[in-house]
TISEMAR-876196 format. One record per residue (C-alpha): x, y, z; residue in three letters. Coordinates in Angstrom, 1 decimal. Each point is the difference from the previous one (the first is absolute). Example, Ala and Ser with C-alpha at 12.3 -4.5 7.8 and 13.67 -1.06 7.14 Angstrom:
BEGIN
+--------+--------+--------+-----+
!      u !      v !      w !   r !
+--------+--------+--------+-----+
!   12.3 !   -4.5 !    7.8 ! ala !
!    1.4 !    3.4 !   -0.7 ! ser !
+--------+--------+--------+-----+
//
This chain:
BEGIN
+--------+--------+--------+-----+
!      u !      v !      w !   r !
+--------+--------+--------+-----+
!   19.9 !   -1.7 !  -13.1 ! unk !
!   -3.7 !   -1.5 !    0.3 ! unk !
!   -1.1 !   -2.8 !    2.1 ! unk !
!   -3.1 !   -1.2 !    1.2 ! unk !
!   -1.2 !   -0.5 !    3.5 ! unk !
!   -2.0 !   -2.7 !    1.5 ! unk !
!   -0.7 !   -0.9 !    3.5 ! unk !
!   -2.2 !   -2.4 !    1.0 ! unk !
!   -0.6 !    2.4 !    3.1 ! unk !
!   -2.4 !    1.9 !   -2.2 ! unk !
!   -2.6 !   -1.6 !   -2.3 ! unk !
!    0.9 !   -1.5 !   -3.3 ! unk !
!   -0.7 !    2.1 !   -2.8 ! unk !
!   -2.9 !   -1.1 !   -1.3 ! unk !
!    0.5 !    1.1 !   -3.7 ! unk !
!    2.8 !    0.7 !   -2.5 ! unk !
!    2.2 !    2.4 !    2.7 ! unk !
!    2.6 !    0.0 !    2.7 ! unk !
!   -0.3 !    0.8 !    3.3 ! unk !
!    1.9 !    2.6 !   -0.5 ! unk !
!    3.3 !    1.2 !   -2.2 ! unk !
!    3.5 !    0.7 !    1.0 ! unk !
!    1.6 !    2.4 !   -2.9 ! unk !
!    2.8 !    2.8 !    0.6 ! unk !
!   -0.4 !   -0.2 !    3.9 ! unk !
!   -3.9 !    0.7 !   -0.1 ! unk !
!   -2.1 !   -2.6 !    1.0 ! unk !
!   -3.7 !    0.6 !   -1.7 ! unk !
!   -2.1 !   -2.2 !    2.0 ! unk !
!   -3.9 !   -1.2 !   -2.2 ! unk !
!   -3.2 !    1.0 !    1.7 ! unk !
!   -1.1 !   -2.7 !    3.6 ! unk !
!   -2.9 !   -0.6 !    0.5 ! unk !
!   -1.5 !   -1.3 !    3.3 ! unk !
!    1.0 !   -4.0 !   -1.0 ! unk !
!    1.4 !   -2.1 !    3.1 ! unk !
!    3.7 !   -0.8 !   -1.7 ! unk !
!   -0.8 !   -4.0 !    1.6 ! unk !
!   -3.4 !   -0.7 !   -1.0 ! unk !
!   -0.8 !    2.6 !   -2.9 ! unk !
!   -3.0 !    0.3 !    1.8 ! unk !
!   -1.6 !    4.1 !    0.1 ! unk !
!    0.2 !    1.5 !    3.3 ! unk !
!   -2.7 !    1.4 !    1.7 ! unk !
!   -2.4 !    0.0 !   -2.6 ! unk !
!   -3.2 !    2.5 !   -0.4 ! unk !
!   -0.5 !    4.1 !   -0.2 ! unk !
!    0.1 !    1.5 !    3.1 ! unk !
!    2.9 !    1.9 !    1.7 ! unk !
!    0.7 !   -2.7 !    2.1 ! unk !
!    0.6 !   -2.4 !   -3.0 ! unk !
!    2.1 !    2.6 !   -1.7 ! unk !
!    2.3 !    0.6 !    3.1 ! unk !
!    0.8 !   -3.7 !    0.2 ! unk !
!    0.5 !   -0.1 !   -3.7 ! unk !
!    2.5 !    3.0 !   -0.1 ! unk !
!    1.9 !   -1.7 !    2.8 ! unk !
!    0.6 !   -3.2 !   -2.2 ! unk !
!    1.2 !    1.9 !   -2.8 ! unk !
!    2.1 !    1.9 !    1.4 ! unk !
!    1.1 !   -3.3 !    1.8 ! unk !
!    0.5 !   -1.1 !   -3.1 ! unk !
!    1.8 !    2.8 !   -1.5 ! unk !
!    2.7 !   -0.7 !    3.0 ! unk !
!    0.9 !   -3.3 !   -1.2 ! unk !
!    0.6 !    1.4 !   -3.4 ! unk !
!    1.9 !    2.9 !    1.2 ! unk !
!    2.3 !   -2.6 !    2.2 ! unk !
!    0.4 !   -2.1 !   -2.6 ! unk !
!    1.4 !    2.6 !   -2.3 ! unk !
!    2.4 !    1.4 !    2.7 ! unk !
!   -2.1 !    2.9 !    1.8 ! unk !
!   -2.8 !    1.1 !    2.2 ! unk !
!   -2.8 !    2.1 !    0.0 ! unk !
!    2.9 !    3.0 !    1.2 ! unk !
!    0.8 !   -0.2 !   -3.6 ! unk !
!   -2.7 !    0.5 !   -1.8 ! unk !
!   -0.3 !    2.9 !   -1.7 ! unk !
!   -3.7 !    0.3 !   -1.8 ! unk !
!   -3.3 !   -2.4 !    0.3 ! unk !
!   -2.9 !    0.2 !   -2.1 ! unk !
!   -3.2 !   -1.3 !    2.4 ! unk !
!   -2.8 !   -1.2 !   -2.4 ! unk !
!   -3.4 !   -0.1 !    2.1 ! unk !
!   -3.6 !   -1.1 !   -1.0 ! unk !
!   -1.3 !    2.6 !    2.4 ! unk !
!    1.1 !    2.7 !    1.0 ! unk !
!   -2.2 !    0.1 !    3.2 ! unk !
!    2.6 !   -1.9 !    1.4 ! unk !
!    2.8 !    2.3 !   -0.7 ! unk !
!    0.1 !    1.2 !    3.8 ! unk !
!    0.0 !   -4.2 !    1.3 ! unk !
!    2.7 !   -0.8 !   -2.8 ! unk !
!    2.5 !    3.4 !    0.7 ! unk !
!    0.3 !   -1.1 !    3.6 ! unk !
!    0.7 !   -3.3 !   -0.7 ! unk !
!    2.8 !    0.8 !   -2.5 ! unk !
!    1.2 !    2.9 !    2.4 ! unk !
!    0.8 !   -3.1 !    2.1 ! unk !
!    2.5 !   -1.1 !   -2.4 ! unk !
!    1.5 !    3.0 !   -1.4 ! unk !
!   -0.4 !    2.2 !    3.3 ! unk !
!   -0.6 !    3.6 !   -0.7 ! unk !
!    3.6 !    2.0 !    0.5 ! unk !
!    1.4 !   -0.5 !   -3.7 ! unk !
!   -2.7 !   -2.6 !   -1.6 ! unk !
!    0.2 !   -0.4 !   -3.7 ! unk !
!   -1.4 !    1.6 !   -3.3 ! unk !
!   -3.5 !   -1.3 !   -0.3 ! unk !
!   -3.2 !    0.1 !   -2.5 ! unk !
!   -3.1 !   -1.3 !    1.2 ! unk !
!   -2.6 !   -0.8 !   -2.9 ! unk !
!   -3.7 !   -1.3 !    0.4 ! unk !
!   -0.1 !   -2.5 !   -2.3 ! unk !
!   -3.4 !   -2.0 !   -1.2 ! unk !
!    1.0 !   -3.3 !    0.5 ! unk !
!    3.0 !   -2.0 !    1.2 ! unk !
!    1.5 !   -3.2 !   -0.4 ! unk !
!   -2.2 !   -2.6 !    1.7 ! unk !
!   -2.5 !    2.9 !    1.5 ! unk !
!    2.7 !    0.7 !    2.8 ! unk !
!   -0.5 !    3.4 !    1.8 ! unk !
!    3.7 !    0.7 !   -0.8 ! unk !
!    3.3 !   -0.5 !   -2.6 ! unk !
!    2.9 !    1.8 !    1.0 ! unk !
!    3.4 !    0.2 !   -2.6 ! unk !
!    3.5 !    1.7 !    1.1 ! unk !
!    3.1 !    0.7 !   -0.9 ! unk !
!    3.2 !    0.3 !    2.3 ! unk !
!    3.6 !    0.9 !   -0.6 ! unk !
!    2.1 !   -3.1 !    1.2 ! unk !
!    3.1 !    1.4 !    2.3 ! unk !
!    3.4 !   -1.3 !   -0.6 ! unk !
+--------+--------+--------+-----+
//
């Protein structure tokens, strides 16, 4: 089984992807980056911490919607990768998604330093979450 999901509670895909994929009760959700879902407008836009904290809020804002549209919640994810274009803000950007996925049993994660993103944004962050029955 494979189906796509689309919410309009996260931004539109703004290339040839889904928002995310439903196949064999896995729900692999593309990268978000810091978009507002209603105007597709960036978030907080710039290069200091401050900036990337409010941009790691709307992703992962964003990655709710996707996860809720596909039948779970961030207590299902099981692995993120976090793409950031500076690592200097990997101390503002851990406590914001600590906010999300708490810290008792918070998924498998990479973190990568990338040299550019999508749009310049501060932060893209992809999952993938097993959908419960």
């Amino acid at each position: 089984m494979r189906k796509t999901i689309s919410t309009d509670a996260a931004p539109a895909a703004i290339g040839p992807y889904s928002q995310a994929v439903l196949a064999d009760g896995w729900l692999w959700c593309s990268g978000q980056i810091p978009l507002d879902p209603t105007t597709m407008q960036l978030v907080a836009q710039g290069s200091d911490e401050a900036a990337a904290r409010a941009q790691t809020r709307q992703v992962l804002d964003n990655l709710r919607g996707v996860l809720e549209a596909g039948g779970c919640g961030f207590g299902d994810v099981v692995k993120c990768t976090v793409f950031v274009a500076d690592m200097g803000h990997f101390g503002a950007i851990n406590e914001e998604y600590a906010q999300y996925f708490g810290t008792d049993a918070p998924p498998a994660r990479a973190t990568v330093e990338v040299r550019r993103l999508p749009k310049d944004v501060a932060v893209e962050i992809d999952c993938v979450a097993r959908v419960s029955a």
